[in-house]
N, C-alpha and C positions, 0 to 999 in steps of 0.2 A: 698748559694742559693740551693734552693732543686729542682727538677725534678717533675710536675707534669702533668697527663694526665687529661683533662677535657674531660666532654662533656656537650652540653650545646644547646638550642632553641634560634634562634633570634627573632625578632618581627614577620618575616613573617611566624613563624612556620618552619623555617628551622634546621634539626640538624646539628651541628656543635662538631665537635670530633678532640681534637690537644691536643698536650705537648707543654708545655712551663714550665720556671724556674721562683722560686719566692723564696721571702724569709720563708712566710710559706703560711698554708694553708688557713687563716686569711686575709691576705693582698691578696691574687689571689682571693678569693670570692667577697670580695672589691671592687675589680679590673673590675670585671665581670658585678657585679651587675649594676658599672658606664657605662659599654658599653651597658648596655641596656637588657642583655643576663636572660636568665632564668634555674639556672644552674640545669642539673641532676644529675650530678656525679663529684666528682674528686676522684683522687686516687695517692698517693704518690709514683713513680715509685720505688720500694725498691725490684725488684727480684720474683721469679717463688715459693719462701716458702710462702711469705706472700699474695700472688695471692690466692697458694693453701690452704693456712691456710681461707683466706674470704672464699671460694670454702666451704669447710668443714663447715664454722658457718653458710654459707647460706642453705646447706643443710640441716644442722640439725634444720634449723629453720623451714624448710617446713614440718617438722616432729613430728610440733608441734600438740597435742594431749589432750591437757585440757579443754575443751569448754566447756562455762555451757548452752548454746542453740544452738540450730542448725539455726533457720532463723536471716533476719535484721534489728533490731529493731530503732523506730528511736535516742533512745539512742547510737549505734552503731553509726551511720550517726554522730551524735552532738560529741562524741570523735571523730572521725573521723576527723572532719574536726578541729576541736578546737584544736589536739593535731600535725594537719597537720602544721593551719596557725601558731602557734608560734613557730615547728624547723622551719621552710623555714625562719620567721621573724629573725631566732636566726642566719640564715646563714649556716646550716645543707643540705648539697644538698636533692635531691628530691629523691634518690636512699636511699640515708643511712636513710633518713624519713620514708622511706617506712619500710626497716629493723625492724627502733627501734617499729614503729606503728604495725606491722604484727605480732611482736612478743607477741605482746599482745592484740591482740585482742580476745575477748570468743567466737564469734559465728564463727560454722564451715562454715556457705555458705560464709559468709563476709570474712573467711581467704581465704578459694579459690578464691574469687573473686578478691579481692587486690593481690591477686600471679599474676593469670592472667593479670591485670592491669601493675604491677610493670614489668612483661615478657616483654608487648608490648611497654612499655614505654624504658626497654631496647633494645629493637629491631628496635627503631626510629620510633616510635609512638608518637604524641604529649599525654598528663594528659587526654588533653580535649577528646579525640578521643578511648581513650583506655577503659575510664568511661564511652562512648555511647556506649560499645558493649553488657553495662550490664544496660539493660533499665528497667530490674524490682528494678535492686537493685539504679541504678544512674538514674534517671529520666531527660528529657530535661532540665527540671530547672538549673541542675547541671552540665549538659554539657555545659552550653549556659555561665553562670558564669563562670568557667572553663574558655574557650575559650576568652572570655574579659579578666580574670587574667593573662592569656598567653600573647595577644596580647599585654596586657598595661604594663605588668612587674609591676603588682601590687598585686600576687597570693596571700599571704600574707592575708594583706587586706579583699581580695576577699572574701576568705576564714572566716574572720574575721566575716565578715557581714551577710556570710551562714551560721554561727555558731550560732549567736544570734538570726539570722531568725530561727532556727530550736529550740533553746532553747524556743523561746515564744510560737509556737507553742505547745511545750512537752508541757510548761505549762499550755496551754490555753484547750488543749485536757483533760488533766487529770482532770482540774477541771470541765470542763464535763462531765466525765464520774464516777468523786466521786461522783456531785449532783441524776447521777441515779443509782449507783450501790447498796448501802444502801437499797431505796424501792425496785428492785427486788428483793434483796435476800431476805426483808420482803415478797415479793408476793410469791416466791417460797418454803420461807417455811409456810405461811399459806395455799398456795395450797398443799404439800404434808401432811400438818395436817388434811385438811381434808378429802384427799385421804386413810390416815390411818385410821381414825374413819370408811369409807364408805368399805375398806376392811376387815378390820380387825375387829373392836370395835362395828361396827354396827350390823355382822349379830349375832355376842354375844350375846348384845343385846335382838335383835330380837327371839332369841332359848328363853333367859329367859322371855320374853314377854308371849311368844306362852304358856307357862309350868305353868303361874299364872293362864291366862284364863279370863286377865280382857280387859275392853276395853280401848280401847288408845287413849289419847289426839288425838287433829286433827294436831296440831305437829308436833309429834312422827309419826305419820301415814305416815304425807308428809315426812319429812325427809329420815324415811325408801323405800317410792315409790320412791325416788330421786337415796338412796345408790343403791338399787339394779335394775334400771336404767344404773347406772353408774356400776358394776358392770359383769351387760351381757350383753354391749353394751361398753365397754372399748376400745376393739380395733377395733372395727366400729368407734367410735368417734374421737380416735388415727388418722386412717386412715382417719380421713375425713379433721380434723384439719392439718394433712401433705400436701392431696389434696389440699386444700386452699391456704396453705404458698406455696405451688411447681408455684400455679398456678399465684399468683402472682409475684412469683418470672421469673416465664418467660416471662411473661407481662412486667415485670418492665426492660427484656432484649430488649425490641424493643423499638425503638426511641418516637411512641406516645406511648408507654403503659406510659414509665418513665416521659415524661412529664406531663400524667393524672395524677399521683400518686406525682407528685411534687408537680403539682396546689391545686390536693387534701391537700396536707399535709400544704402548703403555706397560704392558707384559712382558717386553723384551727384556731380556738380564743385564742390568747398568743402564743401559741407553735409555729401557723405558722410563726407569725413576727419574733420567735427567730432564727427559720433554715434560714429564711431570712438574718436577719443580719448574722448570723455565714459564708454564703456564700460571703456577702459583704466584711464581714473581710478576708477573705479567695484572693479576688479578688484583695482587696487594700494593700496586705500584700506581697503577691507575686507580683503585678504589678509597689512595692516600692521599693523592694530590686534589681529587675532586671533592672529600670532605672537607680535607684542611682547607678548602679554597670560599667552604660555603655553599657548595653544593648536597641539599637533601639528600638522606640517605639511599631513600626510594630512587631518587633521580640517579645519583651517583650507579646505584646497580644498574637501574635499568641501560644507562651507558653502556656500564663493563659489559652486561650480557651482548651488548650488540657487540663492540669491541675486542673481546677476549681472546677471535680469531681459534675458536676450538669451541667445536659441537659439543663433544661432555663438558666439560666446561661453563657453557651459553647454557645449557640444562638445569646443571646442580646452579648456579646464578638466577637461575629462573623463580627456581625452586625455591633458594634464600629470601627472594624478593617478597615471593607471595606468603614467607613465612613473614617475613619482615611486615608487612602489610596485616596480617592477622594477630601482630603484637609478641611474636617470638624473640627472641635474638637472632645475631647473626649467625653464631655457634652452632645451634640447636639441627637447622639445614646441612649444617657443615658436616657436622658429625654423623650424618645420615648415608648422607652423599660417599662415608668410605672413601674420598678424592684427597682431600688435604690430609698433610702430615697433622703429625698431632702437637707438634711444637709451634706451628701456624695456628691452629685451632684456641689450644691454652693461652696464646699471646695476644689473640685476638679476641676471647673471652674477659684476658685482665684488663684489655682496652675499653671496651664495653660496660666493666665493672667500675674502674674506676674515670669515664669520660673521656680517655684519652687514646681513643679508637686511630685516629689517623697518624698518632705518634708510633702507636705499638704497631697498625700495617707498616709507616716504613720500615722500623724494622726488622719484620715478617722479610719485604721485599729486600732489603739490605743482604739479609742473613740467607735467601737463599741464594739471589743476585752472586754473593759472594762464593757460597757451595760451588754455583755451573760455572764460575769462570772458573776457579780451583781444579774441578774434574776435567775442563773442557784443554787447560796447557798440562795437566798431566797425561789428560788421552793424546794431544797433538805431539806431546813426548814419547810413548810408548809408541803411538803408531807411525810415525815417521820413520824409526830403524825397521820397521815390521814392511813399512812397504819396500825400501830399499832392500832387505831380504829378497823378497817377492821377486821384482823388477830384477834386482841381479838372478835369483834364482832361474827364473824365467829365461831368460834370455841365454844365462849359462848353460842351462839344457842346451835350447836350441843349437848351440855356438857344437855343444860336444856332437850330439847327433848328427850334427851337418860333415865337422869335421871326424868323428872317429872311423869312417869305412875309409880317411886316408891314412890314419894311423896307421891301422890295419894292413893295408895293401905294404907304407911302407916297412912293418914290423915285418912281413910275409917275405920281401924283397932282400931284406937283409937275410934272413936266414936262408 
């Protein structure tokens, strides 16, 4: 029998620290697991070398120095939690998890962050309580889960569940943001082409114009009133087009600016029903993983409403909650609010009917999840030939204007 010291959370969040003898380290996590416990640490009482020896790997692990970013990305977060829930599942205490994951982590705020975590968590801190000190990097969402994993001695799991929430996400984002990354770079470089012609190529140009002495298309004419235009009024325009964006931007910081600017955008023809549903998915996606997970209903809204990252949104949320609090249904707010489709509403109605609410939101979230990426590679398909138009268009102009007063001159030559 071997000597080992644990420590270790009961259900109600209490730390618990004792030795006891086992056969190994295999059979006392076993052991532990069955009494309900959530273990942090053990450690094989074997003397003050091999104390000091941890002492030394742990330090030189803080000393780690290789990062290939500095912030946390939600890649970080999805290792994170993926490489947490299967040592805990494997039987790896929450101490030596922390070790093996810290040491490899690449971003520098995220290693300071989990040091500090791993600190307070030695210090009789519960997981859940340590990750809310860090609200930029661990958000409610993550504490509240957290804290159900604890209580239920299902971290694991927990975990499991946050992992794959955060993986669909990754995906569901990127492939929004392939569908529009494509035509801006087309917009940005047909607008710096014809930034270049307007400084450079135009007033060229325009010296060899002046030097023939002939007259100039009507064209030629405007385009050149245009370049130089845009050339002594550059950074008036600059400044003006800043002014605008500033301005809106501080508007969109006050509670009715952001809802004007929602409604505005909500309204829009196609585009707005897509921000729409991306919001719905957003709602039923987070409001499925934190029931199924065990978190109250109440609690779960009050999340989303902070979460949901959209003012009407956070409203009609608002609104659901204190119907929900008064003994309504979910439904009932729903239907008020005019916001949700009505196939989201019914699906979320038969979940409520028959108990199985966090089945039917995911796939509420699934089915529209599925909708925006659908719309999102048929738009990045449509408007990829629409901006190459553009860009060639654009630029073909230019190309004729510049060049047709030498058509001209030579067509005049010939005859």
């Amino acid at each position: 029998m071997v000597q080992f010291i644990y420590t270790v959370k009961d259900s109600k969040g209490q730390t618990i620290t004792d030795a006891i003898e086992a056969a190994d380290q295999e059979s006392l996590i076993e052991q532990l697991q069955k009494q309900g416990y959530f273990i942090l640490n053990i450690q094989e009482k074997t003397g003050e070398q091999e104390t000091s020896g941890n002492q030394k790997e742990q330090k030189a692990k803080s000393k780690k120095t290789n990062f290939t970013h500095g912030g946390v990305t939600l890649e970080d977060l999805l290792t994170f939690s993926r490489q947490l829930a299967t040592m805990l599942e494997s039987g790896v205490t929450l101490m030596r998890s922390f070790d093996v994951i810290v040491s490899q982590v690449e971003s520098k705020k995220f290693f300071m962050v989990l040091e500090k975590v791993k600190k307070d968590v030695e210090q009789g801190s519960s997981l859940s309580e340590s990750l809310g000190k860090h609200p930029k990097v661990f958000n409610q969402f993550w504490v509240s889960l957290i804290e159900v994993g604890e209580a239920s001695g299902t971290m694991p799991m927990i975990l499991e569940k946050l992992a794959f929430y955060l993986e669909q996400q990754a995906a569901f984002t990127s492939t929004v943001i392939s569908a529009i990354v494509y035509p801006a770079i087309l917009f940005v470089v047909a607008s710096g082409a014809i930034a270049f012609f307007a400084f450079f190529v135009g007033p060229r140009f325009e010296e060899i114009f002046k030097s023939l002495g002939t007259p100039l298309p009507a064209l030629t004419v405007a385009l050149l009133t245009i370049f130089k235009f845009i050339q002594r009024k550059f950074f008036v325009l600059l400044g003006i087009l800043g002014a605008i964006l500033l301005a809106i931007w501080k508007y969109n910081q006050t509670k009715q600016g952001r809802l004007n600017i929602e409604k505005l955008l909500f309204n829009l023809p196609i585009v707005g029903r897509v921000l729409k549903l991306i919001v719905v998915e957003r709602f039923a996606s987070q409001m499925a993983i934190l029931i199924e997970s065990g978190v109250p209903i109440l609690q779960s809204l009050d999340i989303t409403e902070r979460l949901v990252a959209n003012k009407t949104c956070e409203i009609i949320v608002g609104n659901i909650k204190n119907g929900v609090r008064e003994g309504e249904l979910l439904v009932a707010p729903m239907i008020k609010s005019d916001f949700f489709p009505p196939m989201a509403i019914q699906m979320i109605m038969v979940g409520e009917e028959t108990g199985e609410l966090s089945k039917m939101l995911k796939h509420v979230s699934k089915f529209y999840q599925t909708n925006v990426e659908t719309f999102m590679k048929r738009f990045g398909t449509m408007i990829e030939p629409l901006m190459l138009v553009f860009m060639g268009g654009a630029i073909g102009v230019i190309v004729i204007a510049m060049f047709l007063p030498l058509f001209n001159l030579t067509a005049g030559g010939v005859k």
